[in-house]
Chimera marker file (.cmm) of the C-alpha trace (Angstrom):
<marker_set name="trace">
<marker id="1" x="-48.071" y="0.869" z="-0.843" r="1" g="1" b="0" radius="0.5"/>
<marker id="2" x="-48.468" y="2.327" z="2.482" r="1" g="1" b="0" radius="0.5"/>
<marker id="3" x="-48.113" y="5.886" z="2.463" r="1" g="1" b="0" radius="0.5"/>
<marker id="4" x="-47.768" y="8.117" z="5.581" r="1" g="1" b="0" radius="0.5"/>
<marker id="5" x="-46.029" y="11.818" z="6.439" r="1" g="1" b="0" radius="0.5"/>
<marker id="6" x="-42.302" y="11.842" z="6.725" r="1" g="1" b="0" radius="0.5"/>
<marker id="7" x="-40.461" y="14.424" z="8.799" r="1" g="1" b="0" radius="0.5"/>
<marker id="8" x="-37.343" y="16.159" z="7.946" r="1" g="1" b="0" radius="0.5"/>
<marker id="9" x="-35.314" y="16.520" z="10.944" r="1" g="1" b="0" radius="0.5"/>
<marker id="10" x="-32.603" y="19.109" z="9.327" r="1" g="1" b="0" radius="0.5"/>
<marker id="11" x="-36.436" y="21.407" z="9.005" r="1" g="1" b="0" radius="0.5"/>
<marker id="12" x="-38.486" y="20.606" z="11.901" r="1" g="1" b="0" radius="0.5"/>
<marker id="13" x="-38.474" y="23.862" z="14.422" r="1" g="1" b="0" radius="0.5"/>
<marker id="14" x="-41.163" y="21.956" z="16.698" r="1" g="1" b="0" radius="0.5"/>
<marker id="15" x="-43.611" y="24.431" z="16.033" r="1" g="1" b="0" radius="0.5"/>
<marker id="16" x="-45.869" y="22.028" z="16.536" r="1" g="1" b="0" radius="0.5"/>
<marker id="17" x="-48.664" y="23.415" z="14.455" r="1" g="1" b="0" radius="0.5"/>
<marker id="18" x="-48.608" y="20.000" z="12.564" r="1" g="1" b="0" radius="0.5"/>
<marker id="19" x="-49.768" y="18.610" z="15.798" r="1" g="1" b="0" radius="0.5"/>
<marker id="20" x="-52.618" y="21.511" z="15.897" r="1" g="1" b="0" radius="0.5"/>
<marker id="21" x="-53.718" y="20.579" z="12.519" r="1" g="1" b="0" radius="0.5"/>
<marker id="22" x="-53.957" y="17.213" z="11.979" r="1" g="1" b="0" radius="0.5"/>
<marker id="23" x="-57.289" y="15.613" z="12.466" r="1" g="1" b="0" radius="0.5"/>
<marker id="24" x="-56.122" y="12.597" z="13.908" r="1" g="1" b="0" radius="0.5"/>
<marker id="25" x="-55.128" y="12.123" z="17.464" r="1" g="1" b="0" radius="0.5"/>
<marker id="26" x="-51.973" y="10.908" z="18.284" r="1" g="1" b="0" radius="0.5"/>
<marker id="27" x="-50.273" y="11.273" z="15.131" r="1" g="1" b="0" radius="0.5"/>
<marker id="28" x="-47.437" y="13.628" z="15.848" r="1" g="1" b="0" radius="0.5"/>
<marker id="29" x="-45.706" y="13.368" z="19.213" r="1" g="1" b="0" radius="0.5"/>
<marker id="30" x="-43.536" y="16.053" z="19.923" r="1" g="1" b="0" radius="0.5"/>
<marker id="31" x="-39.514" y="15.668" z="21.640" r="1" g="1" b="0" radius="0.5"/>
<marker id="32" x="-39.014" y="18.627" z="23.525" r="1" g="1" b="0" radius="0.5"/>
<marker id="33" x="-35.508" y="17.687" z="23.890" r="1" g="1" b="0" radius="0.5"/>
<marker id="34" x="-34.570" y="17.612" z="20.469" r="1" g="1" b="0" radius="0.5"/>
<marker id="35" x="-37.597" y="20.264" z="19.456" r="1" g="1" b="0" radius="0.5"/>
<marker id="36" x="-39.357" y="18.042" z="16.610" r="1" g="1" b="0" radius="0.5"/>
<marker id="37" x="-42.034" y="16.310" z="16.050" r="1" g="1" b="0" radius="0.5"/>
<marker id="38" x="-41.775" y="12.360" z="15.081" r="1" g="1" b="0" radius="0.5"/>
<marker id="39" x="-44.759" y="10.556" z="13.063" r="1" g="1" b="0" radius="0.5"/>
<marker id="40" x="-46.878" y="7.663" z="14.638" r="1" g="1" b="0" radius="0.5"/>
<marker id="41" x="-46.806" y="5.935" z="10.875" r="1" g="1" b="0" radius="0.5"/>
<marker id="42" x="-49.747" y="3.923" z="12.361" r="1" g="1" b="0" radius="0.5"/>
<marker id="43" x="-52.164" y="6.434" z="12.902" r="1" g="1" b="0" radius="0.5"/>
<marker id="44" x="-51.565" y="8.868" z="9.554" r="1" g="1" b="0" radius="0.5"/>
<marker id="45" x="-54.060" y="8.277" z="7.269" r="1" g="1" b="0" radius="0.5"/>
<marker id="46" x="-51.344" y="10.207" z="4.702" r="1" g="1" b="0" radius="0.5"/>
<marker id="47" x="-54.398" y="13.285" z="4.196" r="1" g="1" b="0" radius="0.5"/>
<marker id="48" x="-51.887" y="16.009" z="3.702" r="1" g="1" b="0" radius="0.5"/>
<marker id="49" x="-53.113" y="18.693" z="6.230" r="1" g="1" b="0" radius="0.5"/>
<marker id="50" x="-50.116" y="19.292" z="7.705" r="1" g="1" b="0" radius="0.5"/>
<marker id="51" x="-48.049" y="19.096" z="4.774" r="1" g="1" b="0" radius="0.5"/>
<marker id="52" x="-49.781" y="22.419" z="4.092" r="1" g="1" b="0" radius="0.5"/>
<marker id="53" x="-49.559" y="24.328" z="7.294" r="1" g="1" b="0" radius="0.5"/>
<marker id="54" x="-46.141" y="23.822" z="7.507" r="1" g="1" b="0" radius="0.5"/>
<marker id="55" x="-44.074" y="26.803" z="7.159" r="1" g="1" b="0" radius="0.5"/>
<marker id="56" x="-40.919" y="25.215" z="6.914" r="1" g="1" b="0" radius="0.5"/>
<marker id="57" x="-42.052" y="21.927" z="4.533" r="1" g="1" b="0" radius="0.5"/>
<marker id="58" x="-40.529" y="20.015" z="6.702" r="1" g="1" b="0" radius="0.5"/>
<marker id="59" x="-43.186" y="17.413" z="6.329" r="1" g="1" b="0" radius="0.5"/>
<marker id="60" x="-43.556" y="15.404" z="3.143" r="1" g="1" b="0" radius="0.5"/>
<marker id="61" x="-45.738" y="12.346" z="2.103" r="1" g="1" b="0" radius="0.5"/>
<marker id="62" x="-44.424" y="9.171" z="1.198" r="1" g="1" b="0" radius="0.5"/>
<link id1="1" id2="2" r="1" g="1" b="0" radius="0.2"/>
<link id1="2" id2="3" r="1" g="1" b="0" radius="0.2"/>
<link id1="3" id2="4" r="1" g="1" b="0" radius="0.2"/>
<link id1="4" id2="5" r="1" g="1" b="0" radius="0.2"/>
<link id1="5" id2="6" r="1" g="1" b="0" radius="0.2"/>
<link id1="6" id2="7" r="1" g="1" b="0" radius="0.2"/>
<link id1="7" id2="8" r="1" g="1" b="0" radius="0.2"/>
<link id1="8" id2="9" r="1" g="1" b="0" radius="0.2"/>
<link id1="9" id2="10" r="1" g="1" b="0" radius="0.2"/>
<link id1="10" id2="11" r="1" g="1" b="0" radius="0.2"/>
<link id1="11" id2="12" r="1" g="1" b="0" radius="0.2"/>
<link id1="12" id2="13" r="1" g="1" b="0" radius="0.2"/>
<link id1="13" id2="14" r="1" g="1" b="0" radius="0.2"/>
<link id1="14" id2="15" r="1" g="1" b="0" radius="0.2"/>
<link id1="15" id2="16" r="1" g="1" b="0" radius="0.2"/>
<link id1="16" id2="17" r="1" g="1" b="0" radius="0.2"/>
<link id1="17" id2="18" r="1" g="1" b="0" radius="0.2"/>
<link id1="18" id2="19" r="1" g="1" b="0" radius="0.2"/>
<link id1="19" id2="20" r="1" g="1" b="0" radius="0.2"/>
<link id1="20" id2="21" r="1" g="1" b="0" radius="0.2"/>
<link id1="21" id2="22" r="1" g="1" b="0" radius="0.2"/>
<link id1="22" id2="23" r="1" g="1" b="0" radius="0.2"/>
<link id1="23" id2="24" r="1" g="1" b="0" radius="0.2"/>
<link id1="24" id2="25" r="1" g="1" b="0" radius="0.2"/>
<link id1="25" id2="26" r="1" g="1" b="0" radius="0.2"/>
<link id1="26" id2="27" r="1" g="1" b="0" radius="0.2"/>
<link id1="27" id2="28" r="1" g="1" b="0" radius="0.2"/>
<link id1="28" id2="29" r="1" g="1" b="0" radius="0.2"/>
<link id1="29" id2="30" r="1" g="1" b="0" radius="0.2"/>
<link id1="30" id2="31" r="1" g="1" b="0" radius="0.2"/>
<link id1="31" id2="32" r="1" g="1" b="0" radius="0.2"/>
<link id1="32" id2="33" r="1" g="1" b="0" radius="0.2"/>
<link id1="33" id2="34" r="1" g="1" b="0" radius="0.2"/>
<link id1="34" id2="35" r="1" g="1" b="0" radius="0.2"/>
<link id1="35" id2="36" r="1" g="1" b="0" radius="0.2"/>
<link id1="36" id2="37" r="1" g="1" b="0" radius="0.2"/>
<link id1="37" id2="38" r="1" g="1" b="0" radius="0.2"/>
<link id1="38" id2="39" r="1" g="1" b="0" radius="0.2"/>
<link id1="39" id2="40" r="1" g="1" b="0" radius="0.2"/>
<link id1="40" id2="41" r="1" g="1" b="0" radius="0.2"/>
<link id1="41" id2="42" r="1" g="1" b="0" radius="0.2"/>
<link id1="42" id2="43" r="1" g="1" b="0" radius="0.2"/>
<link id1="43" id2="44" r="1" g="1" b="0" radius="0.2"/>
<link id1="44" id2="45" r="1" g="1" b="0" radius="0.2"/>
<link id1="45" id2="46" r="1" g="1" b="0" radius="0.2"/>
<link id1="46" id2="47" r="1" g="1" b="0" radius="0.2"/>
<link id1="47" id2="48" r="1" g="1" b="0" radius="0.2"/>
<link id1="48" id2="49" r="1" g="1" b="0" radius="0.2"/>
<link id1="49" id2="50" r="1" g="1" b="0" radius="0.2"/>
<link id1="50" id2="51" r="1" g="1" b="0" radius="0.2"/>
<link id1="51" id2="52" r="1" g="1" b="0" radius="0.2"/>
<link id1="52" id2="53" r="1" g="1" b="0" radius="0.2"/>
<link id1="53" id2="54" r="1" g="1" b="0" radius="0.2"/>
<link id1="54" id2="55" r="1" g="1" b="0" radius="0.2"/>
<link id1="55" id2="56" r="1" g="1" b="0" radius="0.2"/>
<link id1="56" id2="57" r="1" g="1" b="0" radius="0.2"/>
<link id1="57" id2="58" r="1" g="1" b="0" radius="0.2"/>
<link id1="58" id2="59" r="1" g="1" b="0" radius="0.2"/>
<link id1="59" id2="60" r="1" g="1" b="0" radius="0.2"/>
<link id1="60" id2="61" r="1" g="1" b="0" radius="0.2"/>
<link id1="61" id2="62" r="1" g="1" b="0" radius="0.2"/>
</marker_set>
């Protein structure tokens, strides 16, 4: 099973500290017009990190 960091739109403030955190380029890519971040599925190696930094838990692994 492929596992990789889901976002939950209804709890994403694009804060973009998820971007900050994760050790992995390109993984989040952040839509200033909607003020979220979205999840390159490809490049998440599913570690956690920013599961853990987010204040909102907006970001969940699955």
């Amino acid at each position: 099973m492929y596992l990789s960091v889901r976002v939950d739109k209804e709890k994403c403030i694009g804060c973009k500290i998820c971007i900050t955190s994760c050790p992995e380029p390109n993984v989040f890519i952040f839509l200033p017009e909607q003020k979220l971040v979205e999840v390159n599925e490809s490049r998440c190696k599913a570690c956690g990190l920013c599961t853990t930094v987010c204040a909102k838990e907006a970001l969940k692994i699955g």
